[in-house]
N, C-alpha and C positions, 0 to 999 in steps of 0.2 A: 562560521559563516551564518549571518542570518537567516528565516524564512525568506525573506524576500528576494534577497541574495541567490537561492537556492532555484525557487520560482522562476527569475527571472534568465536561470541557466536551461532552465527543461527540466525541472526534477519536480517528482508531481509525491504529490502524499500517496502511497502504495499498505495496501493492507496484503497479508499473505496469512490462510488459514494453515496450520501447517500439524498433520496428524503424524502420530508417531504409534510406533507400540511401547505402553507399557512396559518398563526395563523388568520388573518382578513377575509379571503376566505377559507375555509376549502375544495372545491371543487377543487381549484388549488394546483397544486403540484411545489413545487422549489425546484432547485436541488444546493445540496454540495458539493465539492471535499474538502476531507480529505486525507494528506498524512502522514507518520511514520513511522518511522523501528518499525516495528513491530514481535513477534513470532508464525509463523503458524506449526499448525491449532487453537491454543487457540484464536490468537489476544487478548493478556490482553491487551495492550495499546488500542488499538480499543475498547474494550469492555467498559474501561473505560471512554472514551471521549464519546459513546453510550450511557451510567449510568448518566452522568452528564447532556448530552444533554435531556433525558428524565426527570428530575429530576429539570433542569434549564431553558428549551426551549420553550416557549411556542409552538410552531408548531412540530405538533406531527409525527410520523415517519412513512412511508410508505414504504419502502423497502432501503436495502446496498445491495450494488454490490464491491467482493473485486475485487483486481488484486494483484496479490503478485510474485516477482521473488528474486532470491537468486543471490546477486551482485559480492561473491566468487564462482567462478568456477573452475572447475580441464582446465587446460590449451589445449586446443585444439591440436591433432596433424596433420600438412598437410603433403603428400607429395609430393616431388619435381617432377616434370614431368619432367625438363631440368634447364642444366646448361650453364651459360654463362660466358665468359672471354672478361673482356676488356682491353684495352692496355692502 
């Protein structure tokens, strides 16, 4: 499926910060960025890549942080304060 394709379903570009602890140091934490179009508020894509990392990762999960914005908007209206003419 294309982006626009995707867009035009509700699936917005999603970032998720996603800390874990260190598999070797369990007291330090490192941190992930994950990006996706994803669908809010479910995030199945998110949830999924989440399932697998639990499942496949050794370093366990200590907190996601999302960001999610919706890339189709209704078009803005300004208006004009002044007009000009040039020759």
């Amino acid at each position: 499926m294309g982006v626009l394709e995707l867009q035009l379903r509700d699936y917005r570009l999603t970032t998720a910060e996603i800390l874990y602890h260190f598999p070797d140091h369990p007291r330090l934490l490192q941190s992930f960025i994950w990006q996706e179009y994803d669908l809010a508020p479910g995030y199945p894509v998110l949830r999924k890549f989440l399932d697998f990392w639990e499942s496949n990762i050794e370093g366990r999960l200590h907190s996601v942080m999302v960001a999610t914005v919706p890339l189709l908007k209704p078009a803005g209206i300004r208006l004009v304060d002044a007009c000009f003419e040039l020759h």
